[in-house]
C-alpha positions in Angstrom: 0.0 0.0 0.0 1.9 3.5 -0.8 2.3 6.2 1.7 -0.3 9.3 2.2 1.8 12.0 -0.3 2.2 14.0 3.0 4.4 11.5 5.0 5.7 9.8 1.9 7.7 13.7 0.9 8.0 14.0 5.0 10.0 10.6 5.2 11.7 11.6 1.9 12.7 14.6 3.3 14.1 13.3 6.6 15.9 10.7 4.8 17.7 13.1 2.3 19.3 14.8 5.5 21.0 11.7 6.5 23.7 9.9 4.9 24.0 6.1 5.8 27.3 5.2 6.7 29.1 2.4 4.1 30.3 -1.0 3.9 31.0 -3.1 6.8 29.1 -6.0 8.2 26.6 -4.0 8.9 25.9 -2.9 5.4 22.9 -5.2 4.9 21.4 -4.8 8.2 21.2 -1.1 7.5 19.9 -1.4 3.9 17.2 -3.3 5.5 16.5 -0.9 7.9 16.0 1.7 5.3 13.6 0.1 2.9 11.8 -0.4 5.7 11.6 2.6 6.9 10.1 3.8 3.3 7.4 1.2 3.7 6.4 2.6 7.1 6.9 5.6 6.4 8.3 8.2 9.1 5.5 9.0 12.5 2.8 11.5 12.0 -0.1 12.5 14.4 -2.7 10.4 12.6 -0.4 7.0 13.7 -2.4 5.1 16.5 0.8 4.5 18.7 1.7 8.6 18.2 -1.7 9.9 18.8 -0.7 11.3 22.1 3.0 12.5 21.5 3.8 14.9 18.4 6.3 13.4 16.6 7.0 16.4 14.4 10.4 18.0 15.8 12.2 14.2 15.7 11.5 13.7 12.2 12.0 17.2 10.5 15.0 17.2 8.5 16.1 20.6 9.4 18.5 21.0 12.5 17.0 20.6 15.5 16.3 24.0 17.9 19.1 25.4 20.1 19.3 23.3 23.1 21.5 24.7 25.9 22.5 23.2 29.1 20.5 23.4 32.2 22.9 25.2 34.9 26.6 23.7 36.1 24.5 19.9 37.6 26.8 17.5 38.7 26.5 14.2 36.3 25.0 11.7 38.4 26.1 8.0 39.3 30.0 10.2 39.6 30.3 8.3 43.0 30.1 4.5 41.4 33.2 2.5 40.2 32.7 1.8 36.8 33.5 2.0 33.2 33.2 5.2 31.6 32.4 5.1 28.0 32.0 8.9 26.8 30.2 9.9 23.5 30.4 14.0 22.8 26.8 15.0 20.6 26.9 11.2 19.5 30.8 10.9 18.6 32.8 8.5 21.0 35.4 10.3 22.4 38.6 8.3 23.2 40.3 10.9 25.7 37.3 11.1 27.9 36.3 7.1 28.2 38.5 4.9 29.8 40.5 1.8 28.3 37.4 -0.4 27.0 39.0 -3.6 28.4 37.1 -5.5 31.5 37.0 -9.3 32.6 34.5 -11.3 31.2 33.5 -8.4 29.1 34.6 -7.1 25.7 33.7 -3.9 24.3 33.9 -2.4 20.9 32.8 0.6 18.6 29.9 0.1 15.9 31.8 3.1 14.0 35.2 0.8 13.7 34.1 -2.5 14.3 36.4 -5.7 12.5 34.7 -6.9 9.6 33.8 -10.4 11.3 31.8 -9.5 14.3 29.5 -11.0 16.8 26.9 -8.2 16.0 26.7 -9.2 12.4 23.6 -11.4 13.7 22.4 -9.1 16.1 22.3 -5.3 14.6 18.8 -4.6 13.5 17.6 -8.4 14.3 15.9 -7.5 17.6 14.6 -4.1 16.0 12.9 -6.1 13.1 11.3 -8.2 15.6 10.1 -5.6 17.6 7.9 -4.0 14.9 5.6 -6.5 15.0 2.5 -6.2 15.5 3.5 -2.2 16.4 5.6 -0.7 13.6 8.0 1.6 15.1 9.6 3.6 12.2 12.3 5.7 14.7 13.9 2.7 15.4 14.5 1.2 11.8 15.7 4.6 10.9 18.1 4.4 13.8 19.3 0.9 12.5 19.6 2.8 8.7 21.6 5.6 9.9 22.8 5.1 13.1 27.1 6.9 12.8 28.5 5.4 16.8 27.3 3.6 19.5 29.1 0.2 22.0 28.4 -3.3 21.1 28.7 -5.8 24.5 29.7 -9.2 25.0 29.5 -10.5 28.2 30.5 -13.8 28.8 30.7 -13.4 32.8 29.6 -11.5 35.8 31.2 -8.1 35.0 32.9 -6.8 38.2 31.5 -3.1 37.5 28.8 -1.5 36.1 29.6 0.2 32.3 28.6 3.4 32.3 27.5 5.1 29.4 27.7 9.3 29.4 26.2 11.1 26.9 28.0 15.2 26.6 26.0 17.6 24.8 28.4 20.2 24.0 27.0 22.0 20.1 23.5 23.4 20.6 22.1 22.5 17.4 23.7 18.9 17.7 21.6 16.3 16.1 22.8 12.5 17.0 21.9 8.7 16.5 23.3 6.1 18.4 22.9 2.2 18.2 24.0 -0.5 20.9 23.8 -4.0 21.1 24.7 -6.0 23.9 24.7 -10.1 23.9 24.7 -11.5 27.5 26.0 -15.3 27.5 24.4 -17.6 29.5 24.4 -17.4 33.3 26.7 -14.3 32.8 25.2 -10.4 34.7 26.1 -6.8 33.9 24.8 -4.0 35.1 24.8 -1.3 32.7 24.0 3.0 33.5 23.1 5.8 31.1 23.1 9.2 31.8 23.5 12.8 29.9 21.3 14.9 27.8 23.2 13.9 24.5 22.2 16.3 21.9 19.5 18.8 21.3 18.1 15.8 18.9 18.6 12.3 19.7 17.5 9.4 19.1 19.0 6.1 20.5 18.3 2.6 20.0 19.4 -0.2 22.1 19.6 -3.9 21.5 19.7 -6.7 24.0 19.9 -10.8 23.7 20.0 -11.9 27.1 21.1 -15.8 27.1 19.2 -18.7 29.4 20.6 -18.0 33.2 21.4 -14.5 32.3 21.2 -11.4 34.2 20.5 -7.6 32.6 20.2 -4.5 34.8 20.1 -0.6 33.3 19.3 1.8 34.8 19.4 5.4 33.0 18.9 9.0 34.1 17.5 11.5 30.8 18.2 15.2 32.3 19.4 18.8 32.5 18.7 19.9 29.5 15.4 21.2 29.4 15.0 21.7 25.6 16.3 18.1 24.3 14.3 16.1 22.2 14.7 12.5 22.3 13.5 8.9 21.0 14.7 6.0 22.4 14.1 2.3 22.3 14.9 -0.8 23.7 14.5 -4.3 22.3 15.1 -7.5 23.8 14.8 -10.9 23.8 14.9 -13.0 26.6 15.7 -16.7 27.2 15.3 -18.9 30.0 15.7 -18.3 33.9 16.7 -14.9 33.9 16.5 -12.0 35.0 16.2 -7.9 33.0 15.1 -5.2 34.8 15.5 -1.4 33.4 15.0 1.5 35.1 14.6 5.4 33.5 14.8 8.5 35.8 13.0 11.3 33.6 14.2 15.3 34.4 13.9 18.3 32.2 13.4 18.0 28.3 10.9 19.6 25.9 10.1 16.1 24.4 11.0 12.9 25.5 9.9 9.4 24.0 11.2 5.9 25.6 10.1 2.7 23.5 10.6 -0.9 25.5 9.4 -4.0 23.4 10.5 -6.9 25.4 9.7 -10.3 24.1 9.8 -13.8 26.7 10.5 -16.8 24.7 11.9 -18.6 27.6 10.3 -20.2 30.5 10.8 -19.0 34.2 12.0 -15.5 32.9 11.6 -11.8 35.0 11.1 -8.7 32.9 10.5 -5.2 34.6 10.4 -1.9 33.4 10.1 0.8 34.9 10.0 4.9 35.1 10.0 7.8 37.3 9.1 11.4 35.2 8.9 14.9 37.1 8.3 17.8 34.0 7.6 21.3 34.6 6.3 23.6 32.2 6.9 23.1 28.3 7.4 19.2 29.3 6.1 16.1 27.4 7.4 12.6 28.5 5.9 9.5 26.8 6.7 5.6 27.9 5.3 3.7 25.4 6.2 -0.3 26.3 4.9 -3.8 24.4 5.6 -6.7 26.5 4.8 -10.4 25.1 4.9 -13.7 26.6 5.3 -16.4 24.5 6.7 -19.0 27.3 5.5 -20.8 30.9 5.7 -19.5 34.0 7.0 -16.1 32.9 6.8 -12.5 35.4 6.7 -9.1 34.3 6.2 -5.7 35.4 5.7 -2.2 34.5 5.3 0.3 37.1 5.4 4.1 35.7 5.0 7.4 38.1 5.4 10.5 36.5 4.6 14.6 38.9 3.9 16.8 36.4 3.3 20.3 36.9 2.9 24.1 35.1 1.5 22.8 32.3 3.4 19.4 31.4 2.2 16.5 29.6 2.5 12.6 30.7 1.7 9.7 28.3 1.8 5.8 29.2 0.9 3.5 26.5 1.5 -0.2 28.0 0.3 -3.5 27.0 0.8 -7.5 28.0 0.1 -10.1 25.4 -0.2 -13.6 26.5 0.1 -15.9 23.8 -1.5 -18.9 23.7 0.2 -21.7 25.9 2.2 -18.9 27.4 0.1 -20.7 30.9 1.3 -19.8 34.4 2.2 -15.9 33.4 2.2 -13.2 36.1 1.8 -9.4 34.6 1.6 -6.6 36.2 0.8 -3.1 34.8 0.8 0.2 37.0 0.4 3.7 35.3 0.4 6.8 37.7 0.8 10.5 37.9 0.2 12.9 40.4 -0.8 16.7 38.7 0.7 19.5 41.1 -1.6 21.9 39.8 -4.9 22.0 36.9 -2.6 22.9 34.0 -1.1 19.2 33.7 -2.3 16.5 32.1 -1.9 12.3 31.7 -2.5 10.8 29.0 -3.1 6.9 29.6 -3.6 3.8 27.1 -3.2 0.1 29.0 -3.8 -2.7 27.2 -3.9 -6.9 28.0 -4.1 -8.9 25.1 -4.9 -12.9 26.7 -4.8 -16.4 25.0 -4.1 -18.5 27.9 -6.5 -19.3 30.8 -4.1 -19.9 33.5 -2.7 -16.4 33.6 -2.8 -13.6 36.3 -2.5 -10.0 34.4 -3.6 -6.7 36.2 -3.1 -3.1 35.0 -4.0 0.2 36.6 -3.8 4.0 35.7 -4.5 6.9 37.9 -4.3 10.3 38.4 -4.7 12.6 41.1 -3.2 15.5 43.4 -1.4 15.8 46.2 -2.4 13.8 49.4 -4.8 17.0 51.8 -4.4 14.7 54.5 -0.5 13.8 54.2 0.6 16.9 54.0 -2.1 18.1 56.5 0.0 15.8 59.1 3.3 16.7 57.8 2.7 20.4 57.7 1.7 20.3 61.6 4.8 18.3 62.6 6.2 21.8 61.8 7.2 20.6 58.1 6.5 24.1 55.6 4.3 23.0 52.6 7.5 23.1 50.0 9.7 20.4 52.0 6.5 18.5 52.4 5.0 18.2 49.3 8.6 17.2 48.2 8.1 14.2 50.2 5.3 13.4 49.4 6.5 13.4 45.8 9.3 11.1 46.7 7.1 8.8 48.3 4.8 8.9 45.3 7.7 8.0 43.5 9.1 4.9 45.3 7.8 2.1 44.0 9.4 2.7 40.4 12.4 3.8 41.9 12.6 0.6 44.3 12.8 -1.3 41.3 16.4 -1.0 41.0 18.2 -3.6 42.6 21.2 -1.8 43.8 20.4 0.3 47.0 23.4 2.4 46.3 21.8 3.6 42.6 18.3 3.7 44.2 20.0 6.5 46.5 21.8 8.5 43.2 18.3 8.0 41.5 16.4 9.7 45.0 19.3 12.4 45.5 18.7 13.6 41.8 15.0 13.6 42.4 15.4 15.7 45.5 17.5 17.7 43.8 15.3 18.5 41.1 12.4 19.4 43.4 14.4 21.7 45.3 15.8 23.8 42.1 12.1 24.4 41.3 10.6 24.9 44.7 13.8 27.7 44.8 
């Protein structure tokens, strides 16, 4: 079926910007990518999944708006040993990262990758998969065009976190990044993102977690207040193991996080999970497709998002069960709390069931702040600013508490507060 004329010269338009880097083993993969993306054609407002979120400013082909930084914030997770891996408005940059060496891990870059590589079968195979039944056109044009990004072998436990920091230093800087990372069986990594990139980014992550395996990201999207960003996560998951990710949301004009994760392997754990707070000119959208297509399987999505002045949460979540996917536990929880009239949430949950021995729940809510609560707080001699700000943080635990590591559930709070006390100032 051809395209509507309007996004067929749209998606023409975008795609004459870019140039597709050549040759490589990626060079298939990528031409792939790109026919599909002129299929799909590029997101428009009349697009189901996009109905809520205006996807006009990430697919223009002119350069994105000025984007400055937000004030002299210290980068969070600065206090954890890790492996820094520093890109600089989506170029790696060598002097900043440190030696990409680690036991049981090895590490290189998509832009100079050997010819025979590991990724060969992985780049764009996850990201095919995942746009079914959902097309998600970002992503195959992240998989055409993408110019950097880390692919990860683990084959052990990694001793530390890898860190991932994304510097935004050219105001007009418009990048696209692509990682995969393969995780052997009954090997773990824990794996941290943080920056505000670029004034434009969009990102696109692919993981193969293998049977035993162990996955844990956690990622914090800030300080820029006037980024733009699409981002997505595909993974596939085997037996008896375990991925949880984790997004802290602060600041930006227009944020979009994609996770499709697909079970095929009994006994697995998938969460996902996000904490937004937006003030003013903010619009943050989690958009996640979870299927089960294996016994005995547990997932999770738990989303809060305090929005305030005007700012705009979406949460579009489903669970498919297939059929003989029996003994599958999902759980769905959408939530925002509006600080003022002026805000708004946006919800779409979804369950899609073919088994019968299943237990699937979802929930969305919105309201204000707690009377009562901060009733008792404010005459324990607590001024309404302080307590409303924990009351926020309390509204905000049980996304947060889905990180593992007590240590990152404390950088994850301390930005939070952080945040909260900037605006109440």
């Amino acid at each position: 079926m051809a395209l509507p004329q309007i996004k067929q010269d749209a998606t023409d338009a975008r795609l004459a910007a870019l140039d597709m880097p050549q040759g490589g083993w990626a060079q298939a993969a990528r031409e792939d990518a790109l026919a599909r993306v002129q299929a799909m054609g590029l997101p428009s407002g009349r697009d189901e999944y996009w109905k809520y979120t205006r996807p006009d400013t990430l697919v223009q082909p002119e350069a994105p708006s000025a984007a400055l930084l937000e004030g002299d914030e210290e980068p969070i997770f600065g206090a954890v040993d890790r492996l820094k891996i520093v890109f600089v408005d989506g170029v790696f940059s060598a002097e900043d990262s440190d030696e990409l060496a680690m036991d049981h891990v090895t590490i290189d870059r998509l832009a100079d990758a050997p010819d025979i590589h590991w990724a060969k079968d992985l780049y764009g195979v996850l990201e095919t998969r995942g746009q079914t039944p959902v097309q998600r056109p970002l992503a195959a044009l992240n998989s055409a065009f993408a110019t950097d990004g880390v692919l990860i072998h683990v084959t052990g436990k990694a001793p530390k976190p890898i860190s991932l920091i994304y510097r935004h230093e050219s105001e007009t800087s418009d990048a696209i990044l692509h990682h995969v990372v393969k995780i052997d069986a009954g090997a773990e990594l824990t794996l941290l993102e943080n920056g505000p990139a670029a004034a434009r980014f969009n990102k696109c992550m692919e993981v193969e977690i293998a049977d035993g395996g162990t996955f844990q990201h956690v990622r914090a999207q800030g300080r820029d207040h006037e980024r733009r960003a699409a981002t997505a996560i595909f993974t596939r998951l085997g037996e008896e193991l375990v991925f949880k990710s984790f997004t802290l949301t602060a600041n930006g004009v227009l944020t979009r996080n994609e996770c499709v994760i697909e079970l095929t392997g009994d006994n697995a754990t998938a969460h996902v999970a996000g904490a937004c707070v937006g003030d003013g000119d903010f619009h943050h959208d989690d958009t996640v497709f979870i299927t089960h297509d294996a016994l005995n399987c547990e997932s999770r999505q738990v989303f809060k998002k305090v929005l305030r002045n005007g700012a705009t949460g979406v949460f579009q979540g489903k669970i498919l069960v297939k059929e003989g996917a029996q003994k599958t536990d999902g759980y769905q929880i959408s939530q925002s709390l509006l600080l003022d009239e002026d805000s708004q949430f946006l919800a779409k949950p979804e369950l899609e069931i073919y088994a019968d021995d299943v237990a699937c729940s979802h929930g969305s809510t919105s309201g204000a702040i707690d009377e009562e609560g901060l009733f008792y707080l404010r005459s324990r001699g607590i001024e309404e600013g302080p307590a409303t700000d924990l009351l926020t943080i309390a509204f905000l635990a049980e996304a947060v508490m889905e990180i593992e590591d007590e240590g990152l559930q404390d950088e994850i709070n301390g930005r939070v507060e952080a945040w909260l006390a900037r605006r109440r100032g």
